[in-house]
PDB file as gemmi writes it, atoms N, CA and C in Angstrom:
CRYST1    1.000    1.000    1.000  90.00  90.00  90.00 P 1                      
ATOM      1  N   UNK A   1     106.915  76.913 110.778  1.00  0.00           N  
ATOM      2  CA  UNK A   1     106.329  77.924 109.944  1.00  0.00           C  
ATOM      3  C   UNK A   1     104.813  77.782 110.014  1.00  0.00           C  
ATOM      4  N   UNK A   2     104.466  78.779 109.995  1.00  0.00           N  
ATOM      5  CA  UNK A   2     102.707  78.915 109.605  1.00  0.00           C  
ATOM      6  C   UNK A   2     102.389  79.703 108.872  1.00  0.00           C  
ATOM      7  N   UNK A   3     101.188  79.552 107.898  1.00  0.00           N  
ATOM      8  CA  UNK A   3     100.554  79.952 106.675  1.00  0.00           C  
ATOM      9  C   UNK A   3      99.216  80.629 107.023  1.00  0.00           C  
ATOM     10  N   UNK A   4      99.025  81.258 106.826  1.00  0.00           N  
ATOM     11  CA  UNK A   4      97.506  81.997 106.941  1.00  0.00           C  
ATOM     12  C   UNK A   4      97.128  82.093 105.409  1.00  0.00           C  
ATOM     13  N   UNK A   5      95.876  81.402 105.393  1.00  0.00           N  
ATOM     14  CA  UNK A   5      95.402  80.776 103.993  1.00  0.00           C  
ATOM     15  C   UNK A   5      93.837  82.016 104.358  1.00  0.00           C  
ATOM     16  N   UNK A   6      93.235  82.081 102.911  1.00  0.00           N  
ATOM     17  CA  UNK A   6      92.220  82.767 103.270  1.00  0.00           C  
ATOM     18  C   UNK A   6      91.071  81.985 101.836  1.00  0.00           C  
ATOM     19  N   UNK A   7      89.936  81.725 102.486  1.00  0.00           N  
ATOM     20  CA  UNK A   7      89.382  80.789 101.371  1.00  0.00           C  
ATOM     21  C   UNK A   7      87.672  81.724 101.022  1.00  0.00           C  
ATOM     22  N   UNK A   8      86.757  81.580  99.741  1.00  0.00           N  
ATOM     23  CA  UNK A   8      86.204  81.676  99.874  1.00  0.00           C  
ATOM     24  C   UNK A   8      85.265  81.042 100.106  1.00  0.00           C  
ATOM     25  N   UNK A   9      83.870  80.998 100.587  1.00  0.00           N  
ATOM     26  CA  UNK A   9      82.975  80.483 101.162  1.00  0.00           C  
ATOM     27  C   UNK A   9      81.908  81.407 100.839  1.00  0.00           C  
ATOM     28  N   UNK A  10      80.782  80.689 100.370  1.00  0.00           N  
ATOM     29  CA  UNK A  10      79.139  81.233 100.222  1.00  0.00           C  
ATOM     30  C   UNK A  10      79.191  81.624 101.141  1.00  0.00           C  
ATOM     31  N   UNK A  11      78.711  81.999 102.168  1.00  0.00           N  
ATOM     32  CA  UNK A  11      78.056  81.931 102.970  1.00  0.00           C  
ATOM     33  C   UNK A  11      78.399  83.465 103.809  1.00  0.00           C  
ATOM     34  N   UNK A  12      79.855  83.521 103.248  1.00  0.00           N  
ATOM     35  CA  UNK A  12      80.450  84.918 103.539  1.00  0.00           C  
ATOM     36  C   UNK A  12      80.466  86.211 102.515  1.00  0.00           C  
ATOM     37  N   UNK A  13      79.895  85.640 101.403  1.00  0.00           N  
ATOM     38  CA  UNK A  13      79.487  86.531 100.118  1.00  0.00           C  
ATOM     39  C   UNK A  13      79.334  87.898 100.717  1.00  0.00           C  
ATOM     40  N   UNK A  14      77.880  88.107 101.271  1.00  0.00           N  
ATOM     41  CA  UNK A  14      77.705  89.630 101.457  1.00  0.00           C  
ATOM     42  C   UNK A  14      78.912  90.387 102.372  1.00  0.00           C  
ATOM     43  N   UNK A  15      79.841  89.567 103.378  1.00  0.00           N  
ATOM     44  CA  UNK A  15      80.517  90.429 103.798  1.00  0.00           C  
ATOM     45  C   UNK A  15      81.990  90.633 102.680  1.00  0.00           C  
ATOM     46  N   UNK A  16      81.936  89.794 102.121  1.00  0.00           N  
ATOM     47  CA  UNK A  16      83.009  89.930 101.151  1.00  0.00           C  
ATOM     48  C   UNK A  16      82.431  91.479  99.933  1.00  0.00           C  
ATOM     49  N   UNK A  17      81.300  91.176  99.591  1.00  0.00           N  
ATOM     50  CA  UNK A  17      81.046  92.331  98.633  1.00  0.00           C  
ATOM     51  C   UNK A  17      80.838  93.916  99.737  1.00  0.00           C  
ATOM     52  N   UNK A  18      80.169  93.493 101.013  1.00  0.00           N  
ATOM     53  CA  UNK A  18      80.498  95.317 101.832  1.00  0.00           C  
ATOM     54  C   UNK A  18      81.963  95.667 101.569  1.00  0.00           C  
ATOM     55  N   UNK A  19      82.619  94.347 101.616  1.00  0.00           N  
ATOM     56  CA  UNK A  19      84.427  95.121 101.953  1.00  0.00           C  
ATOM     57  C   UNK A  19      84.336  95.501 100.218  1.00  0.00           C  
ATOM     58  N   UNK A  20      84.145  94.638  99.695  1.00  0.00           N  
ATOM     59  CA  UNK A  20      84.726  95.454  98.116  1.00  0.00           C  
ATOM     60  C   UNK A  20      83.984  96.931  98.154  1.00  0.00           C  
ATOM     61  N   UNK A  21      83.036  96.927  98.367  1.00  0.00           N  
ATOM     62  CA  UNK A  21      82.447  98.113  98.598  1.00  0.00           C  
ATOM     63  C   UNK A  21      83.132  99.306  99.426  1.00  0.00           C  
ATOM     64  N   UNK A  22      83.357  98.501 100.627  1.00  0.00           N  
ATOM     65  CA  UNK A  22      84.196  99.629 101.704  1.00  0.00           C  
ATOM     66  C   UNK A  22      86.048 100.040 101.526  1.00  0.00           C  
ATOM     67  N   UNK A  23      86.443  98.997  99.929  1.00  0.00           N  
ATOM     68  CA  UNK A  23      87.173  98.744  99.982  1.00  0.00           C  
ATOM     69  C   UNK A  23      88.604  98.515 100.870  1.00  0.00           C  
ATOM     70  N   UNK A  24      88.292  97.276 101.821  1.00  0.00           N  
ATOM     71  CA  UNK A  24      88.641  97.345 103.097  1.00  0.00           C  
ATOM     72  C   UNK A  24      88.739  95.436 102.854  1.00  0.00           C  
ATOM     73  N   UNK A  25      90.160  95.435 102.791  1.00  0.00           N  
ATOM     74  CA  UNK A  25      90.810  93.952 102.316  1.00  0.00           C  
ATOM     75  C   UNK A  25      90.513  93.198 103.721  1.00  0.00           C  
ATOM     76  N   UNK A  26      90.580  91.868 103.079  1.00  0.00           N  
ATOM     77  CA  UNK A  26      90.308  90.836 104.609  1.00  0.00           C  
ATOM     78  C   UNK A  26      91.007  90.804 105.729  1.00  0.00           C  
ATOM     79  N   UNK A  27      92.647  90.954 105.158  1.00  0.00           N  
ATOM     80  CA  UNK A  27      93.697  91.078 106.793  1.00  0.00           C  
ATOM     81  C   UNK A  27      92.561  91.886 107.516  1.00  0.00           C  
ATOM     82  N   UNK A  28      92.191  93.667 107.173  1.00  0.00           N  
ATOM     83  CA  UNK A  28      91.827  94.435 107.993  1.00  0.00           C  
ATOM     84  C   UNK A  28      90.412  94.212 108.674  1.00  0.00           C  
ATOM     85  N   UNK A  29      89.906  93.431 108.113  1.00  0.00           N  
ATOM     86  CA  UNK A  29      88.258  93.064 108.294  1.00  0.00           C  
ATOM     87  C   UNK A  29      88.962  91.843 109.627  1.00  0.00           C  
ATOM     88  N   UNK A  30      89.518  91.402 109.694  1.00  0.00           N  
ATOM     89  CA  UNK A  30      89.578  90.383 110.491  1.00  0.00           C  
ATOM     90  C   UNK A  30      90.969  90.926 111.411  1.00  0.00           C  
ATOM     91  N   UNK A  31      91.222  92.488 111.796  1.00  0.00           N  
ATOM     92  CA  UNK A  31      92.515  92.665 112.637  1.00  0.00           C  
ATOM     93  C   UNK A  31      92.351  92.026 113.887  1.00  0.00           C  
ATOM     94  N   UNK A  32      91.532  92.721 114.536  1.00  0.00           N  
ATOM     95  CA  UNK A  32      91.167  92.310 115.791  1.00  0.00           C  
ATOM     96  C   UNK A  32      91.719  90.470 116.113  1.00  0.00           C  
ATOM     97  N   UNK A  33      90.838  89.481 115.324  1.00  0.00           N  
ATOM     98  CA  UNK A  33      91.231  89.165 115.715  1.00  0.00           C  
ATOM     99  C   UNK A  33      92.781  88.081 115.444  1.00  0.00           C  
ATOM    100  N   UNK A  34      93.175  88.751 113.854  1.00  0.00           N  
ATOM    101  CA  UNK A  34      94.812  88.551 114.034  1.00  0.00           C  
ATOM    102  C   UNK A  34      96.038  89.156 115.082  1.00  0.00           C  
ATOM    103  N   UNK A  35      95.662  90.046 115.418  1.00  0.00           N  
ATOM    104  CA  UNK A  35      96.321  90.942 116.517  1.00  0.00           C  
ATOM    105  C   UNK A  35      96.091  89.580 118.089  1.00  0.00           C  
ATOM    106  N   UNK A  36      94.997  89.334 118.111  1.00  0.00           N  
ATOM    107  CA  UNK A  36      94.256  88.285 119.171  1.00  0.00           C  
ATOM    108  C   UNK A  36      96.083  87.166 119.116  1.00  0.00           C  
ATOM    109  N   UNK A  37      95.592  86.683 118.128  1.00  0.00           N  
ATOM    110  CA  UNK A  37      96.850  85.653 117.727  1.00  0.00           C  
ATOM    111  C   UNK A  37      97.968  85.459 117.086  1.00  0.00           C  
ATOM    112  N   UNK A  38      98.307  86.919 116.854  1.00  0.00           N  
ATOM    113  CA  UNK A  38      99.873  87.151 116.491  1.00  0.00           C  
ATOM    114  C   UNK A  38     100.507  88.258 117.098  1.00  0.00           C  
ATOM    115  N   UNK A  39      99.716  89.209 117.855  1.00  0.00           N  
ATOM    116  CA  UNK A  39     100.229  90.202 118.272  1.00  0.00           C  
ATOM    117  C   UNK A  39      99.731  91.869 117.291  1.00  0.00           C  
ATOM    118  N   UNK A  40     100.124  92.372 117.971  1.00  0.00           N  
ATOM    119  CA  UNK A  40     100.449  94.262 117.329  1.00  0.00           C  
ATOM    120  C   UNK A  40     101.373  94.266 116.698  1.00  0.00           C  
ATOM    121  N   UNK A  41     102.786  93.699 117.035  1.00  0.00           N  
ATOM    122  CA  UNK A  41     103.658  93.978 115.971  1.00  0.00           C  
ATOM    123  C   UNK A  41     103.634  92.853 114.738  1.00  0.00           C  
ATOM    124  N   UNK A  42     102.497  91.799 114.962  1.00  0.00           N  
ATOM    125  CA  UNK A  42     102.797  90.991 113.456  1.00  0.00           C  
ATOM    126  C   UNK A  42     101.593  91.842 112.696  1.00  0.00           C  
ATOM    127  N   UNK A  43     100.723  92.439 113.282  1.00  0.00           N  
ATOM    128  CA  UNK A  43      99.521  92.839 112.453  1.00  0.00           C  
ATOM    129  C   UNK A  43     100.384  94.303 111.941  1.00  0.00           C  
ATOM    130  N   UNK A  44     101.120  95.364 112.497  1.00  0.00           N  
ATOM    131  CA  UNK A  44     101.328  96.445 112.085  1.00  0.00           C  
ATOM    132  C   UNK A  44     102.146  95.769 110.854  1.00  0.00           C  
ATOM    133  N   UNK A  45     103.337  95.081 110.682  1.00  0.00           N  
ATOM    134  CA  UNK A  45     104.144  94.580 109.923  1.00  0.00           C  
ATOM    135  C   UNK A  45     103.064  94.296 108.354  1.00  0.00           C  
ATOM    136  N   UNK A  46     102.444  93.712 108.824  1.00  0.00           N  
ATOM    137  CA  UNK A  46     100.969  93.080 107.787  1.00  0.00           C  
ATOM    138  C   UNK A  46     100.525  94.217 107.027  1.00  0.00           C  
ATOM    139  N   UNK A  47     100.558  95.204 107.702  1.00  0.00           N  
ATOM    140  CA  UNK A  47      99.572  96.391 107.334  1.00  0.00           C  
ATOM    141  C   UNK A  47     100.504  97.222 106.240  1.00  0.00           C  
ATOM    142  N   UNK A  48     102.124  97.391 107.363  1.00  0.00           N  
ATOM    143  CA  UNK A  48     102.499  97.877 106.422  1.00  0.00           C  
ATOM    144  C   UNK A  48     103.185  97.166 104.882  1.00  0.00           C  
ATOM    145  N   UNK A  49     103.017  96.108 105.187  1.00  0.00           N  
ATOM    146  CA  UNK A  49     103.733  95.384 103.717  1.00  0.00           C  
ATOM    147  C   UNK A  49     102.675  95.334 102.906  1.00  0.00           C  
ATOM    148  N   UNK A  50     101.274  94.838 103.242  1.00  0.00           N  
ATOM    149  CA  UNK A  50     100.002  95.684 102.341  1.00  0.00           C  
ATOM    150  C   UNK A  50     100.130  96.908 101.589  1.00  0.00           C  
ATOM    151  N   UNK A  51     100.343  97.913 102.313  1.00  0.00           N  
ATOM    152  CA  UNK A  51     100.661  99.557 101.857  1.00  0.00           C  
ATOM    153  C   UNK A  51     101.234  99.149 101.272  1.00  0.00           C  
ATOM    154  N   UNK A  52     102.737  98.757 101.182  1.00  0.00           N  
ATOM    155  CA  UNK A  52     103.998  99.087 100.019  1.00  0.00           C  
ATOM    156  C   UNK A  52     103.546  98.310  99.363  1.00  0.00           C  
ATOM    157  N   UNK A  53     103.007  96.851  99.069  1.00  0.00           N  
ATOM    158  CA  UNK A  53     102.908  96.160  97.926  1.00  0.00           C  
ATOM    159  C   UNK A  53     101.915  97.182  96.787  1.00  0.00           C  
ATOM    160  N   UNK A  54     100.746  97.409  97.551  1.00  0.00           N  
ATOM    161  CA  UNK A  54      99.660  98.170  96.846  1.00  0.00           C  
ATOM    162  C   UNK A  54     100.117  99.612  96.308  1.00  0.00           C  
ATOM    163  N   UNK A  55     101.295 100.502  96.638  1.00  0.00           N  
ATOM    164  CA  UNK A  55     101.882 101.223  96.557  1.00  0.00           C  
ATOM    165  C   UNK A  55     103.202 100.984  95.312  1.00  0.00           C  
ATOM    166  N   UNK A  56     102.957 100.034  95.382  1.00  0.00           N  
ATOM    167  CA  UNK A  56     104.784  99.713  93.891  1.00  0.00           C  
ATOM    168  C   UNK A  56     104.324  98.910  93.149  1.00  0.00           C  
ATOM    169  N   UNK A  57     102.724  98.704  93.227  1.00  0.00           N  
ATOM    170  CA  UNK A  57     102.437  97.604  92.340  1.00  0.00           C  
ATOM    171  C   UNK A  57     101.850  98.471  90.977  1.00  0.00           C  
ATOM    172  N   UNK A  58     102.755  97.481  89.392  1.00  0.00           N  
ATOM    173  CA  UNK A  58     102.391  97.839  88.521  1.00  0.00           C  
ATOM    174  C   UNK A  58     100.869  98.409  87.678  1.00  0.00           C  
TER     175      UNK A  58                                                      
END                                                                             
């Protein structure tokens, strides 16, 4: 099994506040290169379980 952990870090501040801004979550800020190392079909899968969570969430 593997975990994809996502941490914050100073240093990444301003790109973290453009995305809140662009509202444009980290999976998608970083597809390229998850697609690099899991493929198209683990990133589409990603994308779409994003949608439905954000979509049925209370």
């Amino acid at each position: 099994m593997e975990i994809i952990n996502y941490e914050r870090w100073d240093i990444c501040s301003a790109a973290c506040e453009l995305g809140k801004q662009e509202q444009m979550p980290v999976y998608r800020f970083v597809k390229n290169a998850l697609i690099r190392k899991y493929g198209e079909a683990f990133y589409e899968t990603l994308d779409a379980t994003a949608q439905h969570l954000k979509n049925t969430a209370p």
